[in-house]
N, C-alpha and C positions, 0 to 999 in steps of 0.2 A: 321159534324164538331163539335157542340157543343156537342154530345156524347162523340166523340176521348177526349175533353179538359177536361169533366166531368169526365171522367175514370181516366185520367191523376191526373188530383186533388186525388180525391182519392185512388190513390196510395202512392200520394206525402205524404198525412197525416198520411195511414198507416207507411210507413216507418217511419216518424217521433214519433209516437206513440211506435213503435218497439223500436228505438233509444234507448225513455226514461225509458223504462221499462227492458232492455236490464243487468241491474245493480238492479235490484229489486229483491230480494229474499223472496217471500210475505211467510204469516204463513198457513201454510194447517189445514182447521180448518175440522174437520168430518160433517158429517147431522145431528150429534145430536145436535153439539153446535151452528145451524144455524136453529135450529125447525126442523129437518127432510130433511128439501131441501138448496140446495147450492146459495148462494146469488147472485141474479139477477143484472148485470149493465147494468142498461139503458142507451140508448142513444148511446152505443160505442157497438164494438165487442168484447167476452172476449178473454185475450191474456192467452197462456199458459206459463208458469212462465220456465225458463230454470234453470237447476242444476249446477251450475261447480263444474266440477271433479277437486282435483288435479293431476298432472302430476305425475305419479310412479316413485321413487327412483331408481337413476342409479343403476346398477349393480358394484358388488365391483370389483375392477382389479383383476386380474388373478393374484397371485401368482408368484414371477417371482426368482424359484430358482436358486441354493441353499441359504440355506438360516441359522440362526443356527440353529442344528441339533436338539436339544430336541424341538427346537417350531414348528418340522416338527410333524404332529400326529400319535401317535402311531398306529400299524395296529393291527385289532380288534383281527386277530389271537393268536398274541403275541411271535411270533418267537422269540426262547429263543437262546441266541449266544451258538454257540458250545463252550463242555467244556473243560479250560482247562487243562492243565498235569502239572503236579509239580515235584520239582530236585529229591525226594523220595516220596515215597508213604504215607510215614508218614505226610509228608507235606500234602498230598490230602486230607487227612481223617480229618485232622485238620480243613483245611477251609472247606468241606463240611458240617460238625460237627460243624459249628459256631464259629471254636476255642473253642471250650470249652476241647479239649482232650490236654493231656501234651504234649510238643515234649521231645523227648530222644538223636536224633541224629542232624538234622543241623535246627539251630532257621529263622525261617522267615526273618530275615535282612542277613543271612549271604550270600542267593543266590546272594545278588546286589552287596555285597564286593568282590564275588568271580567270577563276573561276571566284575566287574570293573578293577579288576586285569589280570583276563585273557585277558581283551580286548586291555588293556594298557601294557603289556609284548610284545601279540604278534604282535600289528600294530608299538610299537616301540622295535621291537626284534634286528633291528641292534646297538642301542644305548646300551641296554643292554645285547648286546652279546650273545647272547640263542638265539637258534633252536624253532622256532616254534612249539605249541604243541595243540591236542584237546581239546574240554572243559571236555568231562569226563575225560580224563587221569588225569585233573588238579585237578579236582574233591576230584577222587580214590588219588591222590597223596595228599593230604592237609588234609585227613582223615588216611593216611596212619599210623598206630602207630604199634610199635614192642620196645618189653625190648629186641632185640638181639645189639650185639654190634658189627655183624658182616653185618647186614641185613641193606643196606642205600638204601633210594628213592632220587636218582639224582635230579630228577627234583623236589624235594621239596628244597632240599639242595638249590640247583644251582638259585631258583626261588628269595629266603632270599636272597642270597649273591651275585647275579646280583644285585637286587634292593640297599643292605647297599654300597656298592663299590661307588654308583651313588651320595652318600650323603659326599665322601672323595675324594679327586684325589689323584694320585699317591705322589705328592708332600705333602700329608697331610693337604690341605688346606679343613676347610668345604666349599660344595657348594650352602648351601641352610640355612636358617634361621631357627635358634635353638632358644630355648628359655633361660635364664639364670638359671643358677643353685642356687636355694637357699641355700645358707650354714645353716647348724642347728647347737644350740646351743648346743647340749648334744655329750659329746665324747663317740666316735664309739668305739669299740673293737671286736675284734673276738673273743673273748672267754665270755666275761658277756655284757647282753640284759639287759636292765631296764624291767623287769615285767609290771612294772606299766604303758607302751604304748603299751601294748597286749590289744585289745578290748575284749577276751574272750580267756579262758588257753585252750590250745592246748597242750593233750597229744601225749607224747613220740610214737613214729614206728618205726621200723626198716630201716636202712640207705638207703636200696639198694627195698624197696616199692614206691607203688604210694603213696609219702610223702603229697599234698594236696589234699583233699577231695574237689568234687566238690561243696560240702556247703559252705566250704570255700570260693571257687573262685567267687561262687554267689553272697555272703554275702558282698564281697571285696568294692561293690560300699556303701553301705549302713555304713560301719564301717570307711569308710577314711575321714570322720570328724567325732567329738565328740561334742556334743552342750557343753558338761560342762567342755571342757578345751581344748588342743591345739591337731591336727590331729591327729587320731589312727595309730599307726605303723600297715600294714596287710604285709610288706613282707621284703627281705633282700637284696636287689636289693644295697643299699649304702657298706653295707659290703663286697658283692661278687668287689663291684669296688674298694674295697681299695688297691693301690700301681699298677692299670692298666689303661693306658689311652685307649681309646677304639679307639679314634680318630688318635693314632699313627700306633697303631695297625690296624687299617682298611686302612689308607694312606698306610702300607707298607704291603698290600695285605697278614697278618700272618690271615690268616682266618684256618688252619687246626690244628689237634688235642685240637678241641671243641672249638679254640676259638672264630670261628663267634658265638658262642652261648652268649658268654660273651661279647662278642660287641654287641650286638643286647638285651641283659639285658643294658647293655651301652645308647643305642641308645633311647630304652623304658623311662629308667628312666629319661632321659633329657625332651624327651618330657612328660613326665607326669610333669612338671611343668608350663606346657601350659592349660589352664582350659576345654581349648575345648578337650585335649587329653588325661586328668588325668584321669576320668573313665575309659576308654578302657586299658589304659595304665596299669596303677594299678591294674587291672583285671587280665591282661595277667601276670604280675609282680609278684602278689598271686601267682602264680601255678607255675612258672618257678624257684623261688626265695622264698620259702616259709619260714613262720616264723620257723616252725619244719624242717629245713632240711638245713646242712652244706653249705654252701653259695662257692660249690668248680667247678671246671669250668666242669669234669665228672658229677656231680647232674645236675647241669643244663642240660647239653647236655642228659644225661637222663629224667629229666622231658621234655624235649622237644620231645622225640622220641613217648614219650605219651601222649603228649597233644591233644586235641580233635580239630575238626576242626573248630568251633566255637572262638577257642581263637586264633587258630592261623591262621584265615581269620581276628580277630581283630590288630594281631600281623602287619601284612602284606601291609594293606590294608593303612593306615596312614601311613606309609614307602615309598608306592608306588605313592601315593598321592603329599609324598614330593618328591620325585626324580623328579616328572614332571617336577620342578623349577629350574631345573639346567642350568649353560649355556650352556652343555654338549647337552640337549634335545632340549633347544629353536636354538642352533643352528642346530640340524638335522628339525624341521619345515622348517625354513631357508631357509634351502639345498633343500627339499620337493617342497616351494613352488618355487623355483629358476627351479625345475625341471619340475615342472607343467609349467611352463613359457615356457620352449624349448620343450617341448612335445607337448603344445598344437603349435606355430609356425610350428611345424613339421607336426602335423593333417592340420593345414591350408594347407600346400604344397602340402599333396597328395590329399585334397578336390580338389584342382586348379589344378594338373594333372590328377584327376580322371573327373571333369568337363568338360577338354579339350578334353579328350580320348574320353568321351560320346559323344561329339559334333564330334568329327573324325566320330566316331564308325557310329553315326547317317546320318552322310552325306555319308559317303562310303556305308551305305544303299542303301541311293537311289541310288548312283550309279551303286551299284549291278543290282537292279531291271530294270535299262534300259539296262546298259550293256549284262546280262542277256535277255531281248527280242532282242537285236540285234545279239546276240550268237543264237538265233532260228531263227533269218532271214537268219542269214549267212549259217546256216548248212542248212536251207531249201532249199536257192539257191544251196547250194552246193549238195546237195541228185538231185535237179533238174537237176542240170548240170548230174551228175553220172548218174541220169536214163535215159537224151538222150543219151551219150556213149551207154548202153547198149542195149537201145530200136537202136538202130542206129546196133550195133553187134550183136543184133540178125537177126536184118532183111536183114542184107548181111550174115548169116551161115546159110539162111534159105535154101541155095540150095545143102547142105553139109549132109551129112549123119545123121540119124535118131539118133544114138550113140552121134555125137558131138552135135547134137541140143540140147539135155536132160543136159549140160551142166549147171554151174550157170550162174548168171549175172556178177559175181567177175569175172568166168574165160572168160569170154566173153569178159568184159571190158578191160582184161587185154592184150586180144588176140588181139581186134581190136587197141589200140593203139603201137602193137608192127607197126614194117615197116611188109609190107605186101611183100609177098613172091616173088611175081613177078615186087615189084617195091618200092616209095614212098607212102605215107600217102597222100589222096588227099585233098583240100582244105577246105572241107565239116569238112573232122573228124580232120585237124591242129584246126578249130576254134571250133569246140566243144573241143579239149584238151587245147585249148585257157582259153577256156571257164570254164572251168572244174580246170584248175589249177589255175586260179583267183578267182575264188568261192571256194577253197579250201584253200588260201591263206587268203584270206579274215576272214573265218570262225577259219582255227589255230588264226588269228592275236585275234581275239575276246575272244577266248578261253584262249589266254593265259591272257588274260587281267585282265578277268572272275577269272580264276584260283590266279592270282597275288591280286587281289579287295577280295579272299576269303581266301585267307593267311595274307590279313594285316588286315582285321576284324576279325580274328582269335588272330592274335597278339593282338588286341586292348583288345578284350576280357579279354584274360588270363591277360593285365597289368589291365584292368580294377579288375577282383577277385586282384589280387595282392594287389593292392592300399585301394582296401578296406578290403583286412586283416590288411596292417598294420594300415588304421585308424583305424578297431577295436583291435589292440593292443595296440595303443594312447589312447584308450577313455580305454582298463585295466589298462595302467600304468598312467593316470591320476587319475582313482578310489585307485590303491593304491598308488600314491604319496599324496591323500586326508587327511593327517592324520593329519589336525588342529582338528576336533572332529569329533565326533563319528555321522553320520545323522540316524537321526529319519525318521522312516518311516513313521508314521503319528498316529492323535489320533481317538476312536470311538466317539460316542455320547456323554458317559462320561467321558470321558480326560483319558483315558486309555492310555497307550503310547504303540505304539509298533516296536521292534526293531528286526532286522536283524544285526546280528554285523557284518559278513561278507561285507556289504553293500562297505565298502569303508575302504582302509585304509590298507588293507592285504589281500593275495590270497585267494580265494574263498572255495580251499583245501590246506593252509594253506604252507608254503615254501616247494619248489618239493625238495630241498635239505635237508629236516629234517629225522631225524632218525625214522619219522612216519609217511612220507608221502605214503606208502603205503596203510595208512587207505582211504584216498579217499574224509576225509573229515575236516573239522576245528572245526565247533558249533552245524551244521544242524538243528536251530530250530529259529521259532521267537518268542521272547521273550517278553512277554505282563507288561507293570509296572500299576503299579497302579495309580490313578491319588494323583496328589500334594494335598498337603492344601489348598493352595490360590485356585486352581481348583474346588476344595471342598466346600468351603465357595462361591465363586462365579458361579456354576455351578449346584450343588449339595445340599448340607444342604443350603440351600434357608431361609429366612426368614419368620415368621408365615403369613405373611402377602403375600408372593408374594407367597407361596405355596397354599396359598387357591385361590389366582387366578387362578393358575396351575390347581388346581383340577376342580375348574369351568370352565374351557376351556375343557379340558382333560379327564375329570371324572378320574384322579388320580396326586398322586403327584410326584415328579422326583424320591424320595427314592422309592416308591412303584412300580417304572416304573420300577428303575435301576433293583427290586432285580427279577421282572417280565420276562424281555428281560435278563438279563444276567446268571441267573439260580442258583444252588448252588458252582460257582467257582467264583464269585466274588471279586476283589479285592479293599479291603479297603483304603488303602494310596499307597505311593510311595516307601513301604520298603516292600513289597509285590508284589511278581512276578512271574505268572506262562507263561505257555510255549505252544507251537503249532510244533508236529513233525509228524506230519501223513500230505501229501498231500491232503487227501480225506477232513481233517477237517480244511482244508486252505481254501478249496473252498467254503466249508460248510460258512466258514468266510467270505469271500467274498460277497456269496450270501442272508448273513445277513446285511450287510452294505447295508445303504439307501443313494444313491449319491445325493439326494434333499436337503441334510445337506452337510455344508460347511467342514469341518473335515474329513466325513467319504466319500464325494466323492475324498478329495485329498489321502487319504491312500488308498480304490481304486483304483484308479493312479497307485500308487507306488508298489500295489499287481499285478496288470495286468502289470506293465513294466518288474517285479523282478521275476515273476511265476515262469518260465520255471530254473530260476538255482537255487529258494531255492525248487521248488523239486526235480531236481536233488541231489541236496546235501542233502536231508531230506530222499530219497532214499537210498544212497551213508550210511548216517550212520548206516539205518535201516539194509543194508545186513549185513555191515561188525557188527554189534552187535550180528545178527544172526548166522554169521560164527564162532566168538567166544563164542555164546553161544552152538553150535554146538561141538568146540572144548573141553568145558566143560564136558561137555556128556559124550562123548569118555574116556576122563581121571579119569572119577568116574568110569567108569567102569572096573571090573574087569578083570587085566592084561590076556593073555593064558602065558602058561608055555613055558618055553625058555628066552635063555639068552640077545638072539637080540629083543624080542618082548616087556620083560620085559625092558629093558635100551629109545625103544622108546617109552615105554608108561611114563617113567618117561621124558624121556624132553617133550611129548607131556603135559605132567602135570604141569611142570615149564614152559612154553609158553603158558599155559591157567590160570596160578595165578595170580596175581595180572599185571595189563596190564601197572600200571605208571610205573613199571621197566625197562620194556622194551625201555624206550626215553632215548634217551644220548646226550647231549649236543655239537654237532661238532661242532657248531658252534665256541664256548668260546674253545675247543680245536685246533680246526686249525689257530685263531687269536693270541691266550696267552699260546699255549703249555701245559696246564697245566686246570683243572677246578675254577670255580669262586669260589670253596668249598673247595677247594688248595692250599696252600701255593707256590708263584713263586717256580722254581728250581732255587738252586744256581746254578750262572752262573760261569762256570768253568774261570780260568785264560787264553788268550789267548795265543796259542802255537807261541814263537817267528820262525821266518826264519834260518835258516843256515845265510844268510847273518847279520841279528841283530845278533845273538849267536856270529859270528866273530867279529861284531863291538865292542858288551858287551866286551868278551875278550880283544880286543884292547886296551878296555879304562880302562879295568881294571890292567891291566899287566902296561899300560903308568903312572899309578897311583901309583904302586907299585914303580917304578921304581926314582918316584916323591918322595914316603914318603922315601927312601932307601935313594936319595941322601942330603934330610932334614938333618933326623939322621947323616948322616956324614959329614956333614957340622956342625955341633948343637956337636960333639964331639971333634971335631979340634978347 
C-alpha cells in the first residue's frame, strides 16, 4: 500500500513539474559553451524542452468566376484573336501597316457613318418610305460617281431625299431643330466676290471640270477661321441660295430637275452654323459649292454626281441623325412598342394552349399505354375464342375426306358455324359462337377506342407544331418590332464592341418585298468597333502606377497584352471598325473568348444563341458574291459571233455592272406614285358627271336669264 501512494506522489509532482515547464522555451546552448558536456541537474529529472510550431496559413478561396476579364491570367500560349477583315482592302493594309500608309479611297470613320445610315434607313424603312437594301449595294451606291447626265443611282438619289423630306412635312412646316441663320454684314452679289475673304487665290478651270480639287476640300477645315481677322469664306453655298427657299421648296416635294441638290446645299449651310456641324458641314460645302465654280443648281448637281464617298457619308450621316427627331419617327417607335405589347399577349395565349395541349397530349399517353394492353387482351381472348371454333371444326371434319381436312382453319371456322346440313347448331358450338362473338365485340370496341386515343394525340401533336410556329413568329415579329436601338452583342476583353445589325429591328434577309430580295441577304457580317475613350482610359491606358502592378502579377502590361492576343488587326478607338464574314473565323472567335471573364462569357452567350443564322446569312452573301463574281467572268469574256449571242452577252454585261442599279425603290412608288427624287405629278382636274355637267348648265343658263332680265329692267 505505501508503494501504490509512493508511486502516486510521484507522478503527482512530475505532472506538476511538466505543467510549469510546459511554457518554457529554454536556450540550446552546444558542448562547447558548457566545457565539452551538457549541464548536469541534480536532484530532478531532466525535462525535454517542447517547440511550438505555428499553425500553417489557410489556403486562399478558390476563385469564384467570372470575374473582370483582363484580371483573369493570360494563357502562356498566347492565343492571338482571329483577324479581322476590313470594308476594302486598302483599309486592311492600313492598320496592319500601323497606319502609317495613306488611304485614297474610304477614310477609317466613314465605315461607322455608313454603317449607322444603313442601319437607320433599313429598321426604320417604313417611316422613310424605301425598300430595304444590302449593305454593299449601299456601299457601291455612295461611292458611285459618273460625269454622265444620263446615268442615275436610285438608290443614292432616293437615300438623300428620303431622309431631307423627313426634316419638312408636306405643309412646310420644319420638324426638327435648326439652328439660326447668322445674317453677314457684307452684301452678296452674284456677279463680284470680295477677294480679300479667299484664304488662298484659286485659279481659273473650265466650267463643266472637276471644279474643286481635293486639296481644297481638305484644307476646308483648317482655313474656316482666320486668327487675324473675321472667318475665311471657302465656298458659295449663301450665293447658290440667293432668291430660294429651300424649306418651301422641300415642304412642296419640287425635289426634280436638280433641285434636291440645292436644298440639300440649303440644308448644309444652315446647319453649319451649328459648331458641332460646321466642320463636316463646310467640308462638304467646299466641293459642292466651290469658290471657283458658278453657284448654279446644274454645277451642283454635277459636283455632286462626283463627289467621293467620304464627303457624301459626311453629307448624309448628320441628315439622318437629325430625321431621328421627328414626331414622324417618335411616333412609328410608338406604334412599335404598342405592337410589342399585342404580340407578346398573343405569345402568352399560345404558350397557354400550347401548355394545355402538352398536358392533354401527356395524359392521352397513358392512356394509350393501358388502353393499348387491354386491346392485347381483348384480341387475345378473341384469337382464344377463334381457335376453339376451329380446334372444335376440325375435330368434327375429322371423319370427312382426306381433300376437305387439308382445308384452312378460316374455312373450317367458317364451315362449322354455318347450320349443319342435317339440322341445327348444337349447344356446345351456339356458346362457343357465344363466346367468340363477345370476345370479338369486345376486342373491335377496344380498337376502336385505341384507334380514336391515336387520332386525337395525332391532332394534339400537329396543333402542338402549330403553336409553336407561331410563337416563333411572335418572338420574329417582336425582334423586328424591337427598333428603340440597335443591341449589342457584347464586348471582349478589351471593350471591343461587337455587333450583328441584323440582330433586331429588321428581317434577317432584309424586306421579302424589296427589289433585292433575291440576294438572300441584308449585312452578313459582325461588325467589331473599337472600344470608347472612357473604355480606354479606364480599362486600357492604365496609369503608371497600376500598370506596373499589372506587370508584377502578370509579367506584362494591358497594352502589351492587348497588341499580344489581338495580333496585327487591332482596333484603336471607336471610329475604327472591322468585320468577321467567314463562319470558320466565327468559331475561331468563339473559341478565343475565355468565359471566366465577365464580358466575354456574356457575348459567348449571345454567339452560341445567334450562331446558326449569322451563318446562314454570312453563307447566303458569300454564294451570292460568288455568283456575281461568276457572272463577271462570263462578261469579260470574249463574245462568239452571232447576232443572238452577241445581244446576250451584252445584257449579261449590264446585269454584272455596277449592282446598286439594279434596287428600285417600290416601296416610295406604290405609296406616292412617284419617287422621293420626283417631283409630285400634277394632279389632273377632276372629271365632273353628266349629272354636275347638267346641273353646271342649269345654273348657268338660270344666271343668263337673270342678268338678261337685270338689263331690261335697268333700260326701262
Amino acid at each position: 500500500m505505501q508503494q501504490q501512494q509512493e508511486a502516486q506522489r510521484q507522478q503527482q509532482m512530475q505532472r506538476q513539474v511538466n505543467c510549469s515547464t510546459a511554457h518554457f522555451v529554454p536556450t540550446f546552448l552546444t558542448p562547447r559553451q558548457h566545457g565539452g558536456a551538457l549541464p548536469h541537474h541534480s536532484g530532478r529529472q531532466q525535462v525535454i524542452p517542447q517547440v511550438v510550431v505555428p499553425p500553417p496559413k489557410p489556403a486562399p478561396p478558390p476563385i469564384k468566376y467570372p470575374i473582370e476579364d483582363l484580371d483573369v491570367a493570360p494563357k502562356r500560349e498566347w492565343i492571338v484573336r482571329p483577324q479581322l477583315n476590313f470594308l476594302t482592302d486598302e483599309l486592311a493594309e492600313f492598320v496592319k501597316n500601323n497606319r502609317s500608309t495613306p488611304l485614297t479611297n474610304i477614310g477609317m470613320e466613314t465605315t461607322g457613318m455608313l454603317l449607322e445610315i444603313w442601319n437607320t434607313l433599313n429598321v426604320q424603312c417604313e417611316v422613310y418610305e424605301i425598300d430595304s437594301f444590302t449593305f454593299d449595294d449601299f456601299v457601291d451606291a455612295m461611292g458611285f460617281t459618273t460625269e454622265s447626265d444620263n446615268t442615275e443611282c436610285q438608290l443614292l438619289d432616293e437615300a438623300f431625299c428620303a431622309v431631307m423630306k423627313q426634316l419638312v412635312d408636306e405643309a412646310g412646316k420644319v420638324q426638327v431643330s435648326l439652328p439660326q441663320m447668322v445674317e453677314e454684314d457684307e452684301d452678296i452679289s452674284e456677279s463680284a466676290i470680295d477677294d480679300s475673304t479667299v484664304s488662298t487665290p484659286v485659279a481659273d478651270v473650265p466650267a463643266r471640270s472637276t471644279r474643286s480639287r481635293l486639296s481644297h476640300v481638305e484644307n476646308a477645315s483648317e482655313h474656316s477661321t482666320s486668327p487675324a481677322g473675321p472667318p475665311a469664306k471657302i465656298h458659295k453655298a449663301q450665293e447658290a441660295l440667293l432668291g430660294f427657299d429651300w424649306v418651301a421648296a422641300l415642304g412642296a416635294r419640287d425635289m426634280a430637275a436638280a433641285n434636291w441638290h440645292l436644298i440639300l446645299v440649303g440644308i448644309l449651310y444652315q446647319l453649319s452654323h451649328a459648331p458641332h456641324f460646321k466642320a463636316a458641314c463646310d467640308k462638304v460645302l467646299s466641293y459642292l459649292v466651290p469658290l471657283d465654280m458658278d453657284p448654279e443648281r446644274e454645277n451642283i448637281k454635277f459636283q455632286f454626281k462626283t463627289m467621293d464617298i467620304n464627303l457624301r457619308a459626311a453629307a448624309l450621316q448628320p441628315l439622318t441623325m437629325l430625321s431621328t427627331t421627328t414626331k414622324a419617327l417618335k411616333k412609328f417607335l410608338e406604334d412599335c412598342s404598342e405592337d410589342q405589347t399585342e404580340v407578346r399577349k398573343r405569345k402568352m395565349e399560345y404558350q397557354r394552349e400550347r401548355r394545355t395541349a402538352g398536358d392533354n397530349m401527356h395524359a392521352k399517353s397513358k392512356d394509350r399505354v393501358q388502353i393499348g394492353e387491354a386491346v392485347s387482351a381483348a384480341e387475345a381472348a378473341e384469337a382464344a375464342a377463334a381457335a376453339a371454333i376451329t380446334d372444335a371444326a376440325a375435330a368434327a371434319g375429322s371423319s370427312e375426306p382426306e381433300e376437305e381436312q387439308t382445308s384452312t382453319s378460316g374455312r373450317a371456322n367458317r364451315r362449322s358455324l354455318k347450320r349443319k346440313r342435317g339440322g341445327e347448331m348444337t349447344a356446345q358450338e351456339k356458346e362457343r359462337k357465344a363466346t367468340y362473338d363477345a370476345a370479338k365485340a369486345a376486342a373491335d370496341k377496344k380498337r376502336k377506342e385505341f384507334q380514336a386515343l391515336v387520332r386525337d394525340i395525332d391532332l394534339l401533336k400537329a396543333q402542338i407544331l402549330e403553336l409553336e410556329a407561331q410563337i416563333i413568329d411572335c418572338d420574329s415579329d417582336l425582334r423586328e418590332a424591337d427598333v428603340q436601338r440597335t443591341r449589342i452583342l457584347g464586348k471582349d476583353r478589351f471593350c471591343n464592341r461587337y455587333w450583328w445589325l441584323e440582330r433586331n429591328g429588321q428581317p434577317h434577309g432584309g424586306l421579302p418585298t424589296s427589289s433585292t430580295a433575291e440576294y438572300g441577304y441584308s449585312n452578313g457580317r459582325i461588325w467589331v468597333q473599337g472600344p470608347d475613350v472612357m473604355e480606354r482610359e479606364g480599362f486600357i491606358d492604365l496609369p503608371a502606377e497600376e500598370q506596373a502592378a499589372y506587370k508584377a502579377k502578370f509579367n506584362v502590361t494591358v497594352p502589351e497584352r492587348r497588341k499580344l492576343e489581338e495580333g496585327q488587326t487591332s482596333l484603336l478607338n471607336a471610329n475604327e471598325w472591322g468585320c468577321i464574314d467567314d463562319p470558320v473565323v466565327l468559331d475561331t472567335l468563339i473559341a478565343w473568348l475565355d468565359d471566366r471573364g465577365e464580358r466575354e462569357k456574356k457575348l459567348r452567350k449571345e454567339l452560341f444563341e445567334w450562331h446558326d443564322k449569322i451563318v446562314k446569312y454570312m453563307r447566303a452573301r458569300k454564294e451570292f458574291l460568288d455568283a456575281e463574281a461568276a457572272k463577271r467572268l462570263e462578261a469579260d469574256e470574249e463574245p462568239k459571233k452571232g447576232i443572238a449571242t452577241r445581244r446576250q452577252a451584252e445584257q449579261e454585261k449590264a446585269e454584272a455592272g455596277d449592282r446598286c442599279l439594279r434596287w428600285k425603290n417600290t416601296m416610295g412608288l406604290e405609296r406616292n406614285n412617284h419617287l422621293h427624287s420626283e417631283s409630285p405629278p400634277v394632279k389632273k382636274p377632276k372629271k365632273k358627271s353628266a349629272k354636275e355637267v347638267k346641273e353646271a348648265k342649269e345654273a348657268k343658263e338660270a344666271a343668263a336669264a337673270v342678268n338678261t332680265r337685270t338689263s331690261r329692267s335697268r333700260a326701262k
